[in-house]
C-alpha positions as CSV (number, residue, x, y, z in Angstrom):
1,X,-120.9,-27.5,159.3
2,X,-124.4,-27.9,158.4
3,X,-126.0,-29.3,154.9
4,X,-128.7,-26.8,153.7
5,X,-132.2,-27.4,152.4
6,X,-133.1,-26.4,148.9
7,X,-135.1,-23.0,149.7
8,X,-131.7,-21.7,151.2
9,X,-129.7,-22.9,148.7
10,X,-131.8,-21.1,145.9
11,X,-132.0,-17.5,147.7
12,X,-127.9,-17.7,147.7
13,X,-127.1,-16.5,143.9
14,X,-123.8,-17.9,143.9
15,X,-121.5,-20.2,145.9
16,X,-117.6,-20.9,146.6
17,X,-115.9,-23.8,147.6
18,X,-113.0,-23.4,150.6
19,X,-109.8,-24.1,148.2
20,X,-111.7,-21.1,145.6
21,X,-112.0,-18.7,148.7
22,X,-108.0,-19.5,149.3
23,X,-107.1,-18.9,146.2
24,X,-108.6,-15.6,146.0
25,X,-107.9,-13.8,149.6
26,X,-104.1,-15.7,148.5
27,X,-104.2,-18.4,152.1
28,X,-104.0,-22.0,152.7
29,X,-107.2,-23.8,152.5
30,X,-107.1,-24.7,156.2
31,X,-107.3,-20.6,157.2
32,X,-110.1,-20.7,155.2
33,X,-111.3,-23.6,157.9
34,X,-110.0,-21.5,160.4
35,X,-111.8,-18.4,159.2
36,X,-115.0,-20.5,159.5
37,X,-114.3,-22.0,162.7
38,X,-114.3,-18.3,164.3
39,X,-117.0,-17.6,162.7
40,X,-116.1,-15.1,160.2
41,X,-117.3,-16.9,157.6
42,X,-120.7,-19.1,156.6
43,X,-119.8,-22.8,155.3
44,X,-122.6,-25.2,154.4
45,X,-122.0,-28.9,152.6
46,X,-124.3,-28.9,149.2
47,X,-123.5,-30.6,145.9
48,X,-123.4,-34.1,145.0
49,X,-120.1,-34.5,146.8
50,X,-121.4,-32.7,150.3
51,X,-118.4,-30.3,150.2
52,X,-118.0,-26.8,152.2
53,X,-119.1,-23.9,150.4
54,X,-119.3,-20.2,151.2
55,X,-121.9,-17.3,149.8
56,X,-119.5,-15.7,146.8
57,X,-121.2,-12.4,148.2
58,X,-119.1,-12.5,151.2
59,X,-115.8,-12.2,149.3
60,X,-114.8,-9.0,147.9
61,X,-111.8,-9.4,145.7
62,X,-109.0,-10.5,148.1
63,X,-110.7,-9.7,151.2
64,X,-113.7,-10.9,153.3
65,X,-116.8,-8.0,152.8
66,X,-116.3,-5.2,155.4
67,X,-119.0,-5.9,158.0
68,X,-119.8,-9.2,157.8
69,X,-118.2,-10.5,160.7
70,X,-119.5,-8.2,163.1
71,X,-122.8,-9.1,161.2
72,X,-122.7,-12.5,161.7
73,X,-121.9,-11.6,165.5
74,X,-124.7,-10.3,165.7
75,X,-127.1,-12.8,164.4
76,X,-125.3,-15.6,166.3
77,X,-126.0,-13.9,169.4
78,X,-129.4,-13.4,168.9
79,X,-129.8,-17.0,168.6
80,X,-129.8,-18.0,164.6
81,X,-128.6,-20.7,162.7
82,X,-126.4,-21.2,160.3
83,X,-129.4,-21.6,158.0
84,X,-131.6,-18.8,159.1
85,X,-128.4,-16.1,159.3
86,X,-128.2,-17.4,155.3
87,X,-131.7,-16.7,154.8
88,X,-131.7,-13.5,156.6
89,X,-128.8,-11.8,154.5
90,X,-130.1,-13.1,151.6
91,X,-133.9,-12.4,151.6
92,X,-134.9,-9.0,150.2
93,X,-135.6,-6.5,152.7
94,X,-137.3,-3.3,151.3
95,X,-136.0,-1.3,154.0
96,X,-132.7,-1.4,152.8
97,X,-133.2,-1.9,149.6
98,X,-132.1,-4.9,148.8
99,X,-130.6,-7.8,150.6
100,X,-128.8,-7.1,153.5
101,X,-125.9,-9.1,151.8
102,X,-126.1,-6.6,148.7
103,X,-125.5,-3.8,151.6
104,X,-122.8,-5.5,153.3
105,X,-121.0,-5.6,149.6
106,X,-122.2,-1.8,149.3
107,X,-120.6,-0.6,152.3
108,X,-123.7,0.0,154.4
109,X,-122.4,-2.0,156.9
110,X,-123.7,0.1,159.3
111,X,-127.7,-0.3,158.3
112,X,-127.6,-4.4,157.9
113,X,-126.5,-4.3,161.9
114,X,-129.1,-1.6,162.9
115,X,-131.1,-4.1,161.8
116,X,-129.8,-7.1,162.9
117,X,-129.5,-5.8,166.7
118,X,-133.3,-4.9,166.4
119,X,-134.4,-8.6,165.6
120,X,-132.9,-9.2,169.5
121,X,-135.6,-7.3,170.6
């Protein structure tokens, strides 16, 4: 897991710690882990206390947001970090509009991985 530098930390409007995330797809904390292990989730230490957190944009409801994984695919086979796939889906892109982490939430799935397959080129 990595520890994230302030700019990152400020684009992500919102965080969630691993038992929160548990509670609210209704799993044990260490699927969560597991769920981040595979990579279908983004955990960074921040705080005082250095614990996990996840962007509260990739939960929706009781589910992880349609796309993401497959998103995240992407990025991590185009080579990016943990930190630059953060600041990727959450810098403004006016193409989209929005963030691509706003259009993963919107179900537009299909246009944040258009765009994440051209930044391979």
């Amino acid at each position: 897991m990595t520890e994230i530098d302030a700019k990152i930390d400020a684009l992500v409007p919102a965080w969630l710690t691993l038992p929160d995330i548990a509670e609210r797809l209704g799993v044990e904390v260490t699927r969560v882990r597991q769920l981040v292990k595979e990579g279908q989730l983004i955990a960074v230490r921040r705080g005082e206390n250095r614990a996990l957190h996840v962007p509260a944009a990739f939960i929706d409801g009781d589910k992880v947001v349609k796309g993401l994984t497959g998103t995240l695919t992407l990025l991590r086979d185009d080579g990016f970090t943990v930190e630059e796939m953060l600041e990727w889906l959450f810098t403004p892109d006016p193409s989209l509009p929005g963030t691509p982490a706003q259009a993963l939430s919107e179900n537009r799935g299909t246009e944040v991985k258009r765009r994440a397959q051209a930044l391979a080129v």
